[in-house]
C-alpha positions as MATLAB code, in Angstrom:
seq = 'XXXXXXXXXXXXXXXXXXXXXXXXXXXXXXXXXXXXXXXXXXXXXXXXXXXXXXXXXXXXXXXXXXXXXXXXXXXXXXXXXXXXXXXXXXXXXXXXXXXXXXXXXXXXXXXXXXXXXXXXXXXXXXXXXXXXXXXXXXXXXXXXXXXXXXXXXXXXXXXXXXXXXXXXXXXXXXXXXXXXXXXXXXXXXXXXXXXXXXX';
ca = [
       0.000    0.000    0.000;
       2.997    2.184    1.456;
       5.151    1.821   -2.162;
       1.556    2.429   -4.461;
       1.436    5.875   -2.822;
       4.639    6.599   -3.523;
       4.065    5.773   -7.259;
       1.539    7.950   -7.618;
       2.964   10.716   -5.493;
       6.012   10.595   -7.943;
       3.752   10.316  -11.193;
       1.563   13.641   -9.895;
       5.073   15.610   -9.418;
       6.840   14.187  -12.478;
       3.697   15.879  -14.604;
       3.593   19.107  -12.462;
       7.336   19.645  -13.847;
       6.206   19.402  -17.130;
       3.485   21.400  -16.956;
       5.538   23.969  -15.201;
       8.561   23.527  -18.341;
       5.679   24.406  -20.649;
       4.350   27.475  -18.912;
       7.888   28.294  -18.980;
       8.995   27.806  -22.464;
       5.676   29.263  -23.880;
       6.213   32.335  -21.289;
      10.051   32.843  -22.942;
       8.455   32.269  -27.130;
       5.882   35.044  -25.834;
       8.281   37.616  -24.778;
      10.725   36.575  -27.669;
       8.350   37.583  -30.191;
       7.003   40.494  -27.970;
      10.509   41.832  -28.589;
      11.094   40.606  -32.018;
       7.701   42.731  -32.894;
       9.172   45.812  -30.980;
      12.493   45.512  -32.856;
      11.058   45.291  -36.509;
       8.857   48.524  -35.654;
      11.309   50.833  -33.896;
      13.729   49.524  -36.687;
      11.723   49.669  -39.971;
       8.375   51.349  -39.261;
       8.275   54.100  -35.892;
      10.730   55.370  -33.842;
      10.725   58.412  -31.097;
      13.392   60.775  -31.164;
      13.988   64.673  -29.590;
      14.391   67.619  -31.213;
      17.521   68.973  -29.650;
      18.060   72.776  -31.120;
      16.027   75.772  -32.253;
      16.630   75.048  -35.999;
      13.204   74.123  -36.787;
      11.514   76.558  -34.061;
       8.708   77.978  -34.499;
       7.484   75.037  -35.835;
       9.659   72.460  -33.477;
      11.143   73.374  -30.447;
      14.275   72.107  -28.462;
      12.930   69.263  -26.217;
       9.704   68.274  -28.144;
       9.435   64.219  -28.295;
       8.367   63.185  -31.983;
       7.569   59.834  -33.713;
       9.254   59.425  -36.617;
       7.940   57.126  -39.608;
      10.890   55.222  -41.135;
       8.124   53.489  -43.771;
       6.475   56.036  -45.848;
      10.303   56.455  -47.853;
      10.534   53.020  -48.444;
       7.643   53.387  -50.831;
       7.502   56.860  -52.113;
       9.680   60.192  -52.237;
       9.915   62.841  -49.924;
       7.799   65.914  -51.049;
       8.574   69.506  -50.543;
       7.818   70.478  -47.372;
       8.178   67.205  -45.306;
      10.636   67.952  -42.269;
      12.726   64.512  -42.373;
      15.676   63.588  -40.493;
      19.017   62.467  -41.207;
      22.595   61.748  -40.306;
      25.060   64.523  -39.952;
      28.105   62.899  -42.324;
      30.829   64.026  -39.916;
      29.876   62.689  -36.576;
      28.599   59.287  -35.473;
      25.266   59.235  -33.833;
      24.274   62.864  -34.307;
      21.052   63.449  -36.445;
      19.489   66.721  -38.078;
      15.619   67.090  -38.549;
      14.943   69.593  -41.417;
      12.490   70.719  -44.035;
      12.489   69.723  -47.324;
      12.425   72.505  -49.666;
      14.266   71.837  -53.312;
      13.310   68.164  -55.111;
      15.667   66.010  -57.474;
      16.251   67.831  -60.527;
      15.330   71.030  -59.720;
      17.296   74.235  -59.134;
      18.119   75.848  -55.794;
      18.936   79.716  -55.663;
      18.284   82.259  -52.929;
      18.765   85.607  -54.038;
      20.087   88.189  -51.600;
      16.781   89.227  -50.606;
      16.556   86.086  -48.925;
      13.850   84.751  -51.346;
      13.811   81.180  -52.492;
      13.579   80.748  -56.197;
      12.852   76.511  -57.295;
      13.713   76.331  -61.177;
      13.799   80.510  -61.222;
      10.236   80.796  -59.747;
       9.701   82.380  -56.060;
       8.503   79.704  -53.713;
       5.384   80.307  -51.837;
       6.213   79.680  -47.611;
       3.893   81.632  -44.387;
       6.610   79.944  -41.701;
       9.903   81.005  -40.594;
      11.072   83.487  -37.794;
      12.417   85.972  -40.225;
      14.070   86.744  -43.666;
      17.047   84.410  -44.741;
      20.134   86.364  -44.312;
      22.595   83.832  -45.536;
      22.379   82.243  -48.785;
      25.411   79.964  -48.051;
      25.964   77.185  -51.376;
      22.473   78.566  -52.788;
      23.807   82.098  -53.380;
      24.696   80.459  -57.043;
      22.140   78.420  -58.163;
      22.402   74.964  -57.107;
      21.468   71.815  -59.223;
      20.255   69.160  -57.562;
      20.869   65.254  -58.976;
      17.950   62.852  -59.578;
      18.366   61.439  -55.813;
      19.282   64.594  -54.116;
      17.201   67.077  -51.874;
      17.584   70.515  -50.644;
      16.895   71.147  -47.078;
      16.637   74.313  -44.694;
      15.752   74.618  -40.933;
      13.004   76.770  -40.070;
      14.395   78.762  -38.563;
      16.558   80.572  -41.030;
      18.787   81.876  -39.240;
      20.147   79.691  -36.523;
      19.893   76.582  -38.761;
      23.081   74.279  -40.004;
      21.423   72.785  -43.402;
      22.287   72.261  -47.545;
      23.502   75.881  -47.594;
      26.597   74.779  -45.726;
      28.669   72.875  -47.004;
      29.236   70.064  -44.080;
      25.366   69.356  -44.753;
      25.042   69.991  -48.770;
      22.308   68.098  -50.646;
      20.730   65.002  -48.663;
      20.532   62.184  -50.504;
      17.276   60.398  -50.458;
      19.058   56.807  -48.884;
      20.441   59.384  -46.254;
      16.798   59.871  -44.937;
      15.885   57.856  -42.429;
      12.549   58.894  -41.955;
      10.227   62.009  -41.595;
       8.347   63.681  -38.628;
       4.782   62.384  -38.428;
       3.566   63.376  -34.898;
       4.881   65.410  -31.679;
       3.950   63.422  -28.680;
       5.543   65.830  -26.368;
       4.818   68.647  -24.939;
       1.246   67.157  -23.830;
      -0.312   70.349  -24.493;
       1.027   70.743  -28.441;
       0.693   67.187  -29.671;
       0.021   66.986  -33.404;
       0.518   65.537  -36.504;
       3.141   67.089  -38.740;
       2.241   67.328  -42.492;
       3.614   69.502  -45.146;
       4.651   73.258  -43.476;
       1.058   72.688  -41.865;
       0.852   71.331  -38.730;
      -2.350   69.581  -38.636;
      -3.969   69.483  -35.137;
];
């Protein structure tokens, strides 16, 4: 009677173990693809990042929190006016956010006005702290090539972008994605379209 008992008391804990192994080893697949998913989207979909700056001010400010969308590029062109960010070439792990303003092909030149002229016609832009005093590359018209974009901060004045030459034209495999929404501040969060923010 004494050894049955036994028997069975060893069969009951012999199947508790593997029912405990399996919680386990579905508990470690769960979390494995929990951060396989998280991976693939901060990698090739969404990832947050911080303006740090007053470049793109008054539209960004130093401090705001922003997603980024890293897919949009991987199936169509940046358009003028999309504020996309990029690596600066001459340091690693340092990143500019800037607005698109010249396309592939087209012609860059800012007189000394401070007016931007796309293939010798004035572009239309209501943003901007004040008139562009520093024409930089663009004070000769620039040409861009059929992968190249021109860029400028916002804020004219206080903004490293193409018109220097450490920046120049941004190529479009340089992009890594563009401002889609400001999470942070609480109070200003919006989506970011165009030179329009949308709220």
């Amino acid at each position: 009677m004494d050894n049955k008992e036994t028997v069975v008391s060893e069969e009951k804990n012999g199947n508790n173990n593997i029912s405990f192994a399996k919680e386990v080893l579905s508990l470690i697949l769960y979390l494995g693809f929990v951060f396989l998913l998280t991976f693939l989207i901060l990698h090739f979909v969404g990832q947050r990042t911080t303006v740090s700056g007053s470049s793109m001010e008054v539209t960004l400010s130093d401090g705001d929190n922003l997603i980024m969308d890293k897919l949009t590029y991987r199936f169509s062109d940046p358009k003028r006016f999309d504020i996309v960010v990029f690596p600066y070439r001459y340091a690693e792990d340092r990143y500019y956010i800037k607005r698109v303003i010249g396309l592939p092909g087209e012609k860059v030149y800012i007189d000394p006005e401070g007016n931007i002229f796309i293939n010798d016609e004035l572009l239309t832009e209501d943003y901007g702290l004040a008139v562009m005093e520093y024409a930089g590359r663009a004070a000769e018209p620039i040409v861009l090539g059929k992968d190249e974009f021109f860029v400028l901060g916002d804020n004219r004045n206080d903004s490293e972008d193409s018109r220097f030459e450490d920046v120049g034209n941004v190529k479009k495999s340089e992009i890594v994605g563009r401002a889609w929404v400001r999470i942070y501040p609480f109070n200003e969060i919006q989506f970011l379209k165009g030179y329009v923010a949308e709220k």
